[in-house]
C-alpha positions, 0 to 999 in steps of 0.5 A: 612238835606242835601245830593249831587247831583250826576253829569249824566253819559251817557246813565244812569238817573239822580240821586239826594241824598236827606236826608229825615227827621225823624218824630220826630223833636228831630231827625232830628235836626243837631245843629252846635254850632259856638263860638265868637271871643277869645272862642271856642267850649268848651263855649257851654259845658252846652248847648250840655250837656242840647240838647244832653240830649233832643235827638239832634244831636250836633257837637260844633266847633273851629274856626282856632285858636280858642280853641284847633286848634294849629294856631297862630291867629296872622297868620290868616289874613283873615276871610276866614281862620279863617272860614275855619273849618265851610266850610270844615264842609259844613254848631260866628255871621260872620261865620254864615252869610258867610254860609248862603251866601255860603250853604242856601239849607243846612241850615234849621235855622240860630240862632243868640245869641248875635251876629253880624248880617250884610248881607253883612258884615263890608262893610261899616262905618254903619256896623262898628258902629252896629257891632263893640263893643264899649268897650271905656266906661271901659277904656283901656281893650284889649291887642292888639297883632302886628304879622305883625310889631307894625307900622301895625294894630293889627293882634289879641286881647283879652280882659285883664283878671280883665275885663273879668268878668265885661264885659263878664260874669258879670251874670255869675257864678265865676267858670265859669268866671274863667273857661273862663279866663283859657281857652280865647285865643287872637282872629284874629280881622284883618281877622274879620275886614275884613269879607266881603259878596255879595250877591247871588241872594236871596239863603240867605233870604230863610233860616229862621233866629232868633236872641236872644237878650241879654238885659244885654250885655255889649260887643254888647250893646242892641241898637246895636242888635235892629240896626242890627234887623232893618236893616236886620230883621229875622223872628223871635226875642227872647230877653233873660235878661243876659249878654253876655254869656248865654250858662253860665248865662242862660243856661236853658233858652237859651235851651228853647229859641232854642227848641222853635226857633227850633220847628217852623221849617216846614217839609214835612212829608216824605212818610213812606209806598210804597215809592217803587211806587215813579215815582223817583224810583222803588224799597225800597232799593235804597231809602234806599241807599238815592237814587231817579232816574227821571223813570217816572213809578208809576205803584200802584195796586187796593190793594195799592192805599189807602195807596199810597194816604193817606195824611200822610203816603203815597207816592203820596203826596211827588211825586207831591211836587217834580212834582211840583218842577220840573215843576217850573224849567223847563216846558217842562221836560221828565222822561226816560220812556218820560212821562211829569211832567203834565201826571204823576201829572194827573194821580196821582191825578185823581187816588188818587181821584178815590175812586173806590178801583178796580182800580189802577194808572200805567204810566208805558205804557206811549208813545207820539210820537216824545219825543224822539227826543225833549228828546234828546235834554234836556238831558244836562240839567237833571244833573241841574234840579237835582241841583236845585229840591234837592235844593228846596227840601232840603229847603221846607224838 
């Protein structure tokens, strides 16, 4: 699902590391679990249990001083702390939004579940009101604690035990209710209070994002949800009849609803046969090591030519998707063997149209005077355009 770019080594091509997607989507599918404010990564224990067993890959985190990470939360006085196991991962509804905002080209789907969905965080008192829950109707329910002195704001908080149930769980089962109560520890509200985003360019709007409805919830009530929905829409909206804990009310159904989110991800297929005639490498083993070179040489004889072209398993499809990618970053783009990205999706596409089987497509004898010289000069540029084509491609992959 994602992979890094390499940095140009004098006098050596540039290389991008792309991570090409399995055929079967239950393979390929890398679910990162991210709890809510008081719980941690022992919430999701039905939901990696029912996906582990579909075939998924699952990996449920803490966050800092959540479930067994050892920090004080009263020590944890901004979100950038408190996010810092899902940076260091390199992907609870903020901390979902910060890695949108930080890593969209390594993110395929963003799933909110009952959660706070602000594009750019608690900025401003909107933000607050459709974000903040709105606990005043039960009365007095949170203990708050005051790590820096009872004269400042409150450093962390946790909901009081006999109103967990009422509040949190009233659809759940009373094992796990009680189970939660043993295990809730108080939540750093001063650092999410304080979550903050801007806005870069538009890398957060190309990442899908689904947000799952919680009609019986009483900690972000429905009204809430459907004013963050409006305000930033996601593509698609799911609506579930549970309290605020699905992943123990309804956890079957909560399951459907990601298979179903998660089915309407859209793959490229990656090439399965003579991926050693790409023009971004030639042999199957660096591909094997997850590594493409810009050669610019697609050399494909008679005999091979209808496997390279076949629209579901050969190699041709994938090189003129990347041709297509560079093309869009920089025009006037050389391979090392100085073919144009024109030259190369030409004679791609004139030989994959030429049904007569005796022939075969060969840029490897290309030679145009005077690219060396232009070449020169945008060699600088070649680590760069590796950037950005893995980016494109991670995202359209």
């Amino acid at each position: 699902m994602g992979g890094r770019v390499e940095e140009e080594k004098e006098h050596t091509k540039s290389e991008m590391l792309p991570k090409y997607p399995h055929h079967h989507h239950r393979q390929q599918h890398h679910l990162v679990l991210i709890h809510g404010i008081g719980h941690g990564a022992w919430c999701w224990y039905k939901i990696r249990c029912l996906l582990e067993a579909s075939g998924y890959k699952v990996t449920c985190l803490d966050l800092k001083g959540a479930g067994i990470d050892q920090s004080d939360p009263n020590t944890i006085l901004t979100f950038q702390d408190y996010n810092k196991p899902l940076i260091n991962f390199f992907v609870g509804g903020m901390s979902l939004t910060d890695a949108i905002h930080r890593f969209a080209n390594k993110i395929h789907m963003a799933i909110y579940v009952a959660a706070t969905m602000l594009e750019h965080g608690f900025s401003t008192h909107q933000d607050f009101k459709d974000g903040k829950p709105d606990l005043s109707a039960f009365g007095n329910v949170v203990k708050f604690i005051y790590g820096l002195g009872p004269d400042q704001p409150p450093t962390s908080a946790i909901m009081k035990e006999n109103f967990q149930h009422q509040i949190l769980y009233q659809m759940s089962t009373l094992e796990d209710s009680t189970l939660a109560s043993m295990l809730l520890r108080p939540g750093p509200v001063l650092a999410l209070q304080g979550a903050r985003f801007e806005r870069t360019a538009d890398a957060a709007d190309c990442v899908p994002r689904v947000y799952i409805k919680t009609m019986q919830d009483h900690v972000i009530k429905p009204e809430q949800q459907d004013a963050m929905i409006k305000r930033w829409p996601p593509s698609q909206v799911f609506v579930l009849d549970s309290d605020h804990s699905p992943f123990f009310s309804t956890p079957f159904v909560l399951f459907g609803l990601l298979v179903k989110a998660l089915a309407s991800i859209k793959y490229k297929t990656a090439p399965t046969h003579n991926v050693n005639l790409s023009p971004f490498e030639g042999t199957c083993s660096l591909l094997a090591q997850g590594q493409l070179t810009f050669s610019g040489i697609v050399d494909v004889a008679p005999s091979e030519k209808a496997d390279y072209c076949s629209d579901t398993t050969g190699c041709s499809k994938h090189a003129l998707d990347v041709l297509e990618c560079i093309y869009l970053v920089k025009r006037d783009f050389w391979f090392h063997n100085d073919a144009t990205v024109g030259f190369l999706n030409r004679t791609i596409t004139e030989g994959c149209s030429n049904k007569n089987n005796n022939s075969g497509i060969s840029t490897a004898n290309f030679t145009s005077s005077g690219m060396k010289v232009y070449q020169k000069m945008y060699i600088p540029f070649v680590a760069s355009l590796s950037s950005l084509a893995f980016i494109a491609m991670s995202n359209i992959m």
